[in-house]
Structures are given as structure tokens and as C-alpha cells.
N, C-alpha and C positions, 0 to 999 in steps of 0.2 A: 504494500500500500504506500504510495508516495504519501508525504506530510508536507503541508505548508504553511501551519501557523498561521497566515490570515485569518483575524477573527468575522465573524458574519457579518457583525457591523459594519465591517470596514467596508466587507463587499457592496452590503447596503449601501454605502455611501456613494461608491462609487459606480453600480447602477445607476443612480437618481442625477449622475451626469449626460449629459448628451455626449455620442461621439466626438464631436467637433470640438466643444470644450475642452474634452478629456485629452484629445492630441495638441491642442494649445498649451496644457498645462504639461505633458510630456515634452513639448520643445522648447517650454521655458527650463528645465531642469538638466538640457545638453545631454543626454546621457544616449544618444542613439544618433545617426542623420535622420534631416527631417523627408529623406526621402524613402524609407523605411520604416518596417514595422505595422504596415497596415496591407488590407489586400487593395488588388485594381479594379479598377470596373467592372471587368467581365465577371464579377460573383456578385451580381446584385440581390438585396433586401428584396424577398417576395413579400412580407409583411409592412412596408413601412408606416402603417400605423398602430401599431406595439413598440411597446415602450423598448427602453435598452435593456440587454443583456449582460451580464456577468459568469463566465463560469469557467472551469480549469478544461481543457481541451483532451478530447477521448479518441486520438488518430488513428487512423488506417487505411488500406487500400481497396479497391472494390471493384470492379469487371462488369459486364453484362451484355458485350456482344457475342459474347460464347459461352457453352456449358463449361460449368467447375470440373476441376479432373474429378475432385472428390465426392462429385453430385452432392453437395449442398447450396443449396439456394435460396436467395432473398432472407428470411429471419432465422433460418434453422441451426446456426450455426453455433453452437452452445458456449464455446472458447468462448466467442467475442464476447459474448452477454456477460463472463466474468470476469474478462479481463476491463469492459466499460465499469463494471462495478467496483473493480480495486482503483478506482482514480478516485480523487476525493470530489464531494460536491460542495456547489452544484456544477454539473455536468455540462459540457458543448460537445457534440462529436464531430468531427472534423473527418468526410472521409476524401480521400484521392482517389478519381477512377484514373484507373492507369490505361484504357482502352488506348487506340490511338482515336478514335474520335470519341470522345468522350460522351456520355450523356445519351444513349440507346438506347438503354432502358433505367427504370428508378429503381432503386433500393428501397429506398425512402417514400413510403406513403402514410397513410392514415394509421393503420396497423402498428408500423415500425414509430410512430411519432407516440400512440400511447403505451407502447412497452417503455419509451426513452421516458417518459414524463414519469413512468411509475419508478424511472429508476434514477429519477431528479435531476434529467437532463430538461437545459431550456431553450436550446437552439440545435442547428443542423446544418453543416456549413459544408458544400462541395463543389467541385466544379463539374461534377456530374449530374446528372438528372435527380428529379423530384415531382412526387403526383399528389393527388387525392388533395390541391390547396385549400376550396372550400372550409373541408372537414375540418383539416390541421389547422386553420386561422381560428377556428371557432372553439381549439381548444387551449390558443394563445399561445399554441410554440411557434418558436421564430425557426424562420427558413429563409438561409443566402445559399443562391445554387445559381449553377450557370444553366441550365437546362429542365425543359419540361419534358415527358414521356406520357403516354397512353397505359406504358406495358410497361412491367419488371422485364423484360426480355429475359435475360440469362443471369440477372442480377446476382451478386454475389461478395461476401468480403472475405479477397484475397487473405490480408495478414492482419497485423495490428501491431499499435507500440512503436514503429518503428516512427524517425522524422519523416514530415512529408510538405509540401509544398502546394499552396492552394491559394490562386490571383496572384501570385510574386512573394508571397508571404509563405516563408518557410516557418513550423510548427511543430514544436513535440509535442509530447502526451505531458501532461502535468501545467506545460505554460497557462497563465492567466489571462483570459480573450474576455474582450469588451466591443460591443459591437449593435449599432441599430440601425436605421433607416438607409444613412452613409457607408456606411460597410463593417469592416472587422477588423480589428486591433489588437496585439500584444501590449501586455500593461506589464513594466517592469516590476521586480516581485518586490523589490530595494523601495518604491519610491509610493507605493500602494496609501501609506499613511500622509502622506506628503499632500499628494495631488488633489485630493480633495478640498482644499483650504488653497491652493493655487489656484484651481479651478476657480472657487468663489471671487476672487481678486480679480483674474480676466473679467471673468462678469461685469462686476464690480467699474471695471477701467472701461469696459465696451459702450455701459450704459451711458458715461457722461459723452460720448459720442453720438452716440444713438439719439439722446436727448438734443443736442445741437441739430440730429435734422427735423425735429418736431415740433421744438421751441417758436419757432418762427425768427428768432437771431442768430441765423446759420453767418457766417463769413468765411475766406480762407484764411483770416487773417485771425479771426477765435480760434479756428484749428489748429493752424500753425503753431498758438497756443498753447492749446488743450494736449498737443503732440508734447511739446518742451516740457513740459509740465508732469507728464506720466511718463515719459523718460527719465527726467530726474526721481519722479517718485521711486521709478524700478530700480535706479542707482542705489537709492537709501534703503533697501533689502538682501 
């Protein structure tokens, strides 16, 4: 069983951020480039109006333009269910189909979405296919996938545990994944306690911008201001 000591709170706290935030407050803290750490495009939010997610990442690999050697398919595969359960929750499972065209058929439907949730998973993230959305919206798990299907075709999870790489964003099993509307993020494990109260401060600095275009005493010249002003302030921290 990995361990990570993040208490729940913490995680709480750090749900109740927006993505967008939450990577503002990672690139105030230098500790990554800012062109990393998050997935691309191509794994868009099927949900994006559910809220964010939080949860430690349950990786593996998956197939479905052909049958398994080992003739198991789609949920039957007993390993994985226990290897997703020695990861600590809450749960994201994270799979890579390694097809050469990805996304043929779904693993992931209705079914596979309420085995995860009984097993305190709260999202689903692949660049392979995904079905059954209606259903799975309505029971508030999140789904980032690059692909829709009809059919499981030959669905399958190859392996598990190992690193794997899903939108540009490379992923073990245990990493802490923060992710909603926007996409999907690795959240350093070091800075967990941190970010939440950085997070609040961007805010915090956004609004009195935000307010200049509502106010009706917009200039470039109060900007210019309001800029010097919250530069210096970032100096004195």
C-alpha cells in the first residue's frame, strides 16, 4: 500500500480550487516549468460542469482493437481491481491504451464507472475511448478521454502500476492529480499545504483588476499602477 500522509482536509482544500488557480499558485512556487505538469488538449473534460477533482492516480495500460491472449475482457480482470484498491484514496484511474489508434473501443462505461465509485474513485482519465456518458454524468464521476465508442470492442487492461503517459503528461500510480473543466494536473506532494493560501492571494490580486474593468474608472494609467503596486507587494513575501 503506498502512504502519503496528506490529511483529507488538505485534499479538501484543495478541490474547492479551480484548475486555473491551482496552476497559478504552482508557478508562483518555481518548483516545475511552466510548461509542464499538466495534460494537452486532446484529453478533454467530458463533464465540464462538475466540480474539481482531487485524487492519487491508479495507472495502467489497456487495448481493444484485438482479443486478450489471456481472454479477459472489459471488467473481469480480478488483479487490477486489487491492485486499484492498494492505492490510497481517493482514487483517479489513469489508463493508456497503447492501440496504435487509440480509442476502438471503451473500457470504461456505466458499469466500470460504478465499480470505481464503490471503490472511491472520482474521475477517469484516458486517451482512449469512453461510453455510457448520460449515465456516468448523472452519477457525478468525472471523465477526461480523448475518444467516444459504441462498443467495448476487444477492451481490455493490458498491465498496471507501471509509468505511463496520457496528453504529454507523464504519470505514476500514487502521484496526486487535480483536475476539472480545463484539464488534468500533477500537484507536487512538497507544496500541497502551501498552495492553498497562494491560491487565495492570486485571487485576492486578480480581483482588484477585475474590479478596474467594472468600476467605471478603468485607465492604462490606474493599471500601470495597480501592476507596480502588486509587484512590489509580491517582492514583500
Amino acid at each position: 500500500m503506498l502512504s502519503t500522509g496528506i490529511p483529507p482536509e488538505d485534499l479538501e482544500a484543495l478541490r474547492r480550487i479551480d484548475s486555473c488557480t491551482l496552476a497559478n499558485a504552482i508557478e508562483v512556487l518555481n518548483v516545475r516549468p511552466r510548461n509542464e505538469g499538466f495534460t494537452h488538449s486532446e484529453i478533454p473534460c467530458r463533464f465540464p460542469r462538475l466540480p474539481p477533482v482531487v485524487g492519487y492516480a491508479v495507472t495502467g495500460t489497456v487495448r481493444s482493437a484485438a482479443p486478450p491472449i489471456g481472454g479477459r475482457c472489459y471488467y473481469d480482470h480480478i488483479e487490477w481491481w486489487r491492485y486499484l484498491e492498494s492505492v490510497p484514496s481517493p482514487r483517479i484511474v489513469v489508463l493508456q491504451d497503447l492501440d496504435e489508434k487509440p480509442g476502438v473501443g471503451a473500457l470504461f462505461g456505466e458499469l466500470h464507472a460504478r465499480i470505481c465509485m464503490a471503490l472511491n474513485c472520482v474521475a477517469h482519465i484516458t486517451n482512449g475511448a469512453v461510453r455510457d456518458l448520460p449515465a456516468i454524468e448523472r452519477l457525478g464521476f468525472q471523465l477526461f478521454a480523448s475518444h467516444l465508442s459504441v462498443s467495448h470492442a476487444y477492451a481490455h487492461v493490458v498491465d498496471f502500476g507501471e509509468p505511463i503517459e496520457i496528453g504529454g503528461l507523464p504519470i505514476r500510480s500514487g502521484d496526486l492529480l487535480h483536475a476539472d473543466l480545463h484539464g488534468v494536473q500533477t500537484v507536487p506532494l512538497a507544496a500541497v499545504k502551501q498552495l492553498p493560501a497562494i491560491a487565495s492571494d492570486i485571487l485576492s490580486g486578480e480581483q482588484v483588476f477585475i474590479q478596474m474593468g467594472i468600476d467605471g474608472n478603468f485607465s492604462v494609467e490606474r493599471l500601470a499602477a495597480e501592476i507596480r503596486a502588486h509587484a512590489e507587494a509580491q517582492k514583500c513575501k
